[in-house]
ROZAVO-293259 format. One record per residue (C-alpha): x, y, z. Coordinates in steps of 0.02 Angstrom, whole numbers, plus 50000, padded with zeros to 5 digits. Example, Ala and Ser with C-alpha at 12.3 -4.5 7.8 and 13.67 -1.06 7.14 Angstrom:
506154977550390506844994750357
END
This chain:
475064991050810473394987850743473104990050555471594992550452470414982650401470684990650203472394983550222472064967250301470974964050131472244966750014473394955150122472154942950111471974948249904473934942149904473804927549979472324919749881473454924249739474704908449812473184896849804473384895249597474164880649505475684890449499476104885549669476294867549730474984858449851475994860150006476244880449999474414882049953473774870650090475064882850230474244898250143472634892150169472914888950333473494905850377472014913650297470884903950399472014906850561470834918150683472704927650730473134935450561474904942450620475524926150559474724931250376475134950150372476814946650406477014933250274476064944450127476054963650189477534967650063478734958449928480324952049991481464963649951482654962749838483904973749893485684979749824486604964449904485064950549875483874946149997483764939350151482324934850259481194919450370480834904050264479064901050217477824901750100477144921050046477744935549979478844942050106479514926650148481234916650066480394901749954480844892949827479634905749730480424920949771481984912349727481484907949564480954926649516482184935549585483324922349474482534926149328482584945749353484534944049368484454933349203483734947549111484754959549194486384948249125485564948548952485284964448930486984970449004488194956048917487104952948749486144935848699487604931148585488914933448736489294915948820488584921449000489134911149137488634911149331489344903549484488374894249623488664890049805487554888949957487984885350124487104872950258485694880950270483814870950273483204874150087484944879350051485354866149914483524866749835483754884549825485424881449744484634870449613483274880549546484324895949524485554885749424483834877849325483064894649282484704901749223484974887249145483294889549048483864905949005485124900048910486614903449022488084892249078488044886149247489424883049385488704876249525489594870449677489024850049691489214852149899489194864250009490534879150022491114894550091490434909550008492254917149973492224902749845490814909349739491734925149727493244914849681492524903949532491654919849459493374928549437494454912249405492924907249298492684923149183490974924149251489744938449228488894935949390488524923249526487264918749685487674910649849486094904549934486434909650120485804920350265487544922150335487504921950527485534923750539484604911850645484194895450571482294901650531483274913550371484094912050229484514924050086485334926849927486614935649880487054942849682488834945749626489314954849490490784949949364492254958349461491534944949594490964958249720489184961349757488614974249664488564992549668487775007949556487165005849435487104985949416486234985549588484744996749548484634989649386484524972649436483244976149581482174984449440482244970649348481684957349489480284970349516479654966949354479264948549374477634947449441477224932049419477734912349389477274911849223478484924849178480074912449246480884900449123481084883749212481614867049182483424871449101484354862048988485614848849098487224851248989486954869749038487604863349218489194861249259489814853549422491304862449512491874851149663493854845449737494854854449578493944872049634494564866649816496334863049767496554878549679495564890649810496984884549942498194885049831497674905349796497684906550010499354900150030500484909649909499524926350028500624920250166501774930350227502784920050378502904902550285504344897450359503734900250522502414888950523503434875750470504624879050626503074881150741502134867750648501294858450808500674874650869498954869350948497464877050876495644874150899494354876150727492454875050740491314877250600489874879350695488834866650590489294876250412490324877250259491964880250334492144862150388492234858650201493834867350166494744876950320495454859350412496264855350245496904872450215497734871550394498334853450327499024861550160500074875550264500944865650385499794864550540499944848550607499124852250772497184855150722495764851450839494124851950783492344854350883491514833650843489844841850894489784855750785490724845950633489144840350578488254850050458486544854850497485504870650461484714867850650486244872250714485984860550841487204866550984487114884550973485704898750993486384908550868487644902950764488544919850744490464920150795490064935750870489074928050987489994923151158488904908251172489374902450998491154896351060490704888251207491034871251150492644875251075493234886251230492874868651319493804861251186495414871351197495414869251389495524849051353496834849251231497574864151298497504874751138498544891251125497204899650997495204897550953494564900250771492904898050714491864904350567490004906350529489034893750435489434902550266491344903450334491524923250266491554927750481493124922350583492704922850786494324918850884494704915951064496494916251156497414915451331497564930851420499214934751547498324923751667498004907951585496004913751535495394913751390494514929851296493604932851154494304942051010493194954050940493034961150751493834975950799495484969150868495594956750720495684969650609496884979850716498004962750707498124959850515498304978850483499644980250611500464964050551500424967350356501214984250390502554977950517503014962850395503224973950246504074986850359505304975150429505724968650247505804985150168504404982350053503334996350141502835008249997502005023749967500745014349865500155005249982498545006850062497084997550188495394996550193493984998350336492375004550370491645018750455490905009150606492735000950642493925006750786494945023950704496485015950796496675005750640496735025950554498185030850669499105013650649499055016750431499595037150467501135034450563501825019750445501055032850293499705018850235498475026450138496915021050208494995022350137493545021050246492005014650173490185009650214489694994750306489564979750189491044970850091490514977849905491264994049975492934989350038492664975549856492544996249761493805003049846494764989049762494364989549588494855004849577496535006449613496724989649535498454989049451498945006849529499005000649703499384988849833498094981149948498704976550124497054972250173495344978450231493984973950375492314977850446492024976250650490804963950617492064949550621492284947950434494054951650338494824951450158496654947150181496904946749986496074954749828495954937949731494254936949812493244949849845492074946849994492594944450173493554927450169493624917550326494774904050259496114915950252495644925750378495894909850494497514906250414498504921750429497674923650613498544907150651500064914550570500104932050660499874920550817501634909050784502234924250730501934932350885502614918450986504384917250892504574935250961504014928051145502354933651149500424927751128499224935451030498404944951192500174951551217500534955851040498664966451049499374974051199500854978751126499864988350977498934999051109500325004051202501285009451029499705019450966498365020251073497095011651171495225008351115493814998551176492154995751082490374988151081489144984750986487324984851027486014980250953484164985150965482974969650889481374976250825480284962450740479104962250592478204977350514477924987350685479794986450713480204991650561479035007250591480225009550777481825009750703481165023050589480625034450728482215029750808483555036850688482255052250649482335055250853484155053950837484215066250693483045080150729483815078450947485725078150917486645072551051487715086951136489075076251231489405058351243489735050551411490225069651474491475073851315490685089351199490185082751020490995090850887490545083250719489175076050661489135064050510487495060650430487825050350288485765051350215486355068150146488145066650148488255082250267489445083850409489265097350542490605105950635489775109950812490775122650878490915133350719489265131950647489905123450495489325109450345490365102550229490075088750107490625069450170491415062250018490445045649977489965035349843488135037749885487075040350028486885029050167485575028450332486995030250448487275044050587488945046350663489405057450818490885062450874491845070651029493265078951053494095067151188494065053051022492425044851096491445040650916489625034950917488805027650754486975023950737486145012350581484965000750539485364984350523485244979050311484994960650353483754959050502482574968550614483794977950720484394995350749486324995650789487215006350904489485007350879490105014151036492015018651050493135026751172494975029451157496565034251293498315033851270499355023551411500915026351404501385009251513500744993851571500145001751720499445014951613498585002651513497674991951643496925008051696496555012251517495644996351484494634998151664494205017151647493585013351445492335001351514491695012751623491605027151495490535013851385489315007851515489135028851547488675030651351487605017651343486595021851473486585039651415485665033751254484675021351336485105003451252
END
């Protein structure tokens, strides 16, 4: 899409702005360049808006400019946060922040010059001196008594990103009102000269193997089959860290718990931002676990685990009835730690009616049924771990949490931190899996066994990438299309409900009715559903270009029979939806 030449000038007004003192020789000299660059889709996209600073941080391509993730952009949205803290905790408070960053390129610089303008600002500094998990930034701002924290990561991005994300004291990212407050703040820091730099030293304190020791320590009292892990100790598992921060404390947990059977991935132990062996290095990504899939088959493993490079994701692979192995996805995770944190308690008698789970609106409703017959309370929330983090805090002390999950591969197995946790995750997985076999079954069985007692459902997850400012324009026109065109069946079964969560109104099809969905606040998300179970959500993604589509279709085999046919006629019911909405 072409764009005027008005607004091609005031691109080129922001990017002579980078060409001051303020910025250092090499960023002026690649801004320069782009000016004088006879393609300027190179510039627009660098200066045509700020990076935003959204409610969970920001995340976007490494580079020099304004919409770009730079040491700059770093630096002021740091110092926004710092006056946020301020303002919220008092100068005469002793304010504290934690620190971590993952593997990332520009990862640990990053790391450093938030810790040095916080520092400046006169507040105490934790800072990870290596790499780690983000789970462990949560972890040191609650065991810590800090007021707020950053991990420098883009997550499961490719290697071009990287982001940063803002906790809050509870160590949760942060929600209303801290979240708008704090992005008004960052907005208000226009320039360099208005961020405090070069931070007193004493002001930064170095968290390293202690942190470690008592982060495991934290995972393993969360166990809830101990004992069995000792009896199935040599239980052969294969762990890759795809090149990131889970390499740093995951084969030592497994160490710590009993494991004694632990293969690792040598190519992808080494930490590198390139990600060197992978395309994408997002567990969700078949192609992701090809070297450990290879790996298992040579040391004939019984169970895959692997986490992203800032180890909050958990991917897993196992053995199917014929000796194959299968992916795992988010969906059936979290059907596997809900079902087993219900069945443990159940089977002990400590099942109680205060109980309750956590997932989010995009995850399979099987996970619904499975809390309603064992009378689990369960909350569903947005996409995006500060939810499930709310949901949480407030029935701290009232309630017990059993757990809570997001299809997107990510899972909290225990409140003491409060972002998706792969470390644990990967743990109890391993555990569910030995527990599985002392009743004679694998993990593919034991996920068998769930769908036959409540139901079958099969899911996938599309995704639409849209690049750059143009895309962003697409996706628009994309959920307005889907809004203003509802879809009257899905895959041949009648819709009727529709959920649109930008107003919080739900619509009742068949009687002409709205009623008010009961959310925290609104969210871009638009959610149909038919009467046969088959659920369709639409939203755009919060972390990169793309428009996601959460497809879902449910039977109820009664057999094993049944359930072959189940699985076969669901896949055919997806392909029909997807087509049907043309992704």
């Amino acid at each position: 899409m072409a764009i005027s030449e008005e607004l091609l000038q005031n691109i080129r007004k922001r990017a002579e702005a980078w060409l001051t003192d303020d910025y250092d020789k090499e960023t002026q000299r690649e801004v320069q360049a782009m000016l004088d660059a006879e393609d300027t889709a190179p510039l627009v996209d660098a200066f045509y808006k700020d990076l935003e600073f959204g409610t969970g941080g920001m995340r976007g391509i490494m580079g020099p400019g304004t919409n770009r993730m730079n040491k700059y952009n770093v630096a002021t949205a740091t110092q926004g946060l710092a006056n946020y803290i301020k303002k919220e905790f008092g100068t005469e408070s002793t304010l504290k922040v934690a620190i971590g960053y993952d593997c990332r390129n520009n990862s640990s610089e990053f790391a450093k010059i938030t810790a040095d303008v916080f520092a400046a600002n006169g507040i105490h500094v934790y800072l990870y001196s290596a790499l780690r998990p983000t789970p462990m930034v949560s972890y040191a701002i609650r065991t810590l008594g800090c007021q707020s924290g950053v991990m420098i990561t883009a997550s499961h991005n490719p290697k071009e990103y990287n982001g940063y994300k803002a906790y809050w004291n509870d160590g949760a990212q942060m929600i209303a009102p801290h979240d708008k407050n704090v992005i008004s703040e960052v907005n208000k820091i226009r320039s360099m000269k208005e961020v405090k730099l070069n931070g007193p030293d004493h002001l930064i304190t170095q968290l390293g193997q202690e942190m470690d020791e008592k982060f495991i320590d934290a995972i393993l009292k969360t166990r809830l089959s101990a004992d069995l892990i000792k009896k199935h100790h040599d239980f052969p598992i294969v762990y890759t860290p795809i090149h990131g921060t889970g390499g740093q404390i995951i084969p030592k947990l497994f160490e710590e718990a009993g494991f004694t059977n632990l293969f690792t991935v040598p190519e992808q132990d080494v930490v590198s931002g390139n990600f060197p062996t992978v395309v994408s290095p997002n567990p969700e990504e078949p192609a992701a676990l090809e070297l450990a899939l290879k790996r298992a088959k040579e040391v004939d493993a019984e169970l895959v685990l692997a986490s992203d490079p800032d180890a909050d994701r958990i991917g897993s692979a196992v053995k199917d009835n014929d000796g194959n192995w299968v992916l795992i996805n988010g969906n059936q995770t979290c059907l596997l730690y809900a079902y087993y944190a219900i069945e443990q308690r159940r089977k002990a008698g400590t099942l109680t009616d205060d109980q309750y789970l956590v997932k989010t609106i995009v995850t399979t409703d099987l996970i619904s049924t499975i809390a309603e017959k064992n009378h689990v309370q369960l909350y569903d929330t947005y996409t995006g771990f500060k939810w499930i983090a709310d949901v949480i805090r407030k029935n701290e002390d009232k309630k017990e949490y059993l757990g809570g999950g997001e299809e997107s591969y990510g899972y909290l197995w225990d409140s003491f931190v409060r972002d998706k946790d792969s470390a644990s995750a990967c743990l109890i997985l391993a555990e569910i899996a030995v527990w599985a076999k002392e009743q004679g079954l694998t993990l593919y069985q034991l996920l068998d066994k769930i769908y036959l007692d409540y139901g079958y459902s099969l899911e996938k997850n599309i995704s639409v990438v849209r690049p750059g400012r143009t895309g962003a324009m697409e996706i628009e026109e994309m959920m307005s299309n889907f809004r203003s065109n509802p879809l009257k069946d899905l895959a041949g079964s009648h819709v009727v409900e529709i959920l649109d969560y930008s107003n919080l109104k739900g619509y009742l099809v068949d009687d002409d009715e709205v009623f008010t969905l009961e959310m925290p606040t609104t969210s871009n998300v638009l959610q149909y559903r038919a009467e046969d179970g088959t659920k369709l959500s639409i939203r755009p993604s919060g972390t990169e270009p793309k428009i996601k589509f959460y497809l879902e279709v449910h039977a109820n085999p009664t057999n094993e029979q049944e359930l072959a046919e189940a699985k076969s006629g669901c896949t055919e019911r997806i392909e029909e939806l997807r087509k049907q909405i043309g992704i």
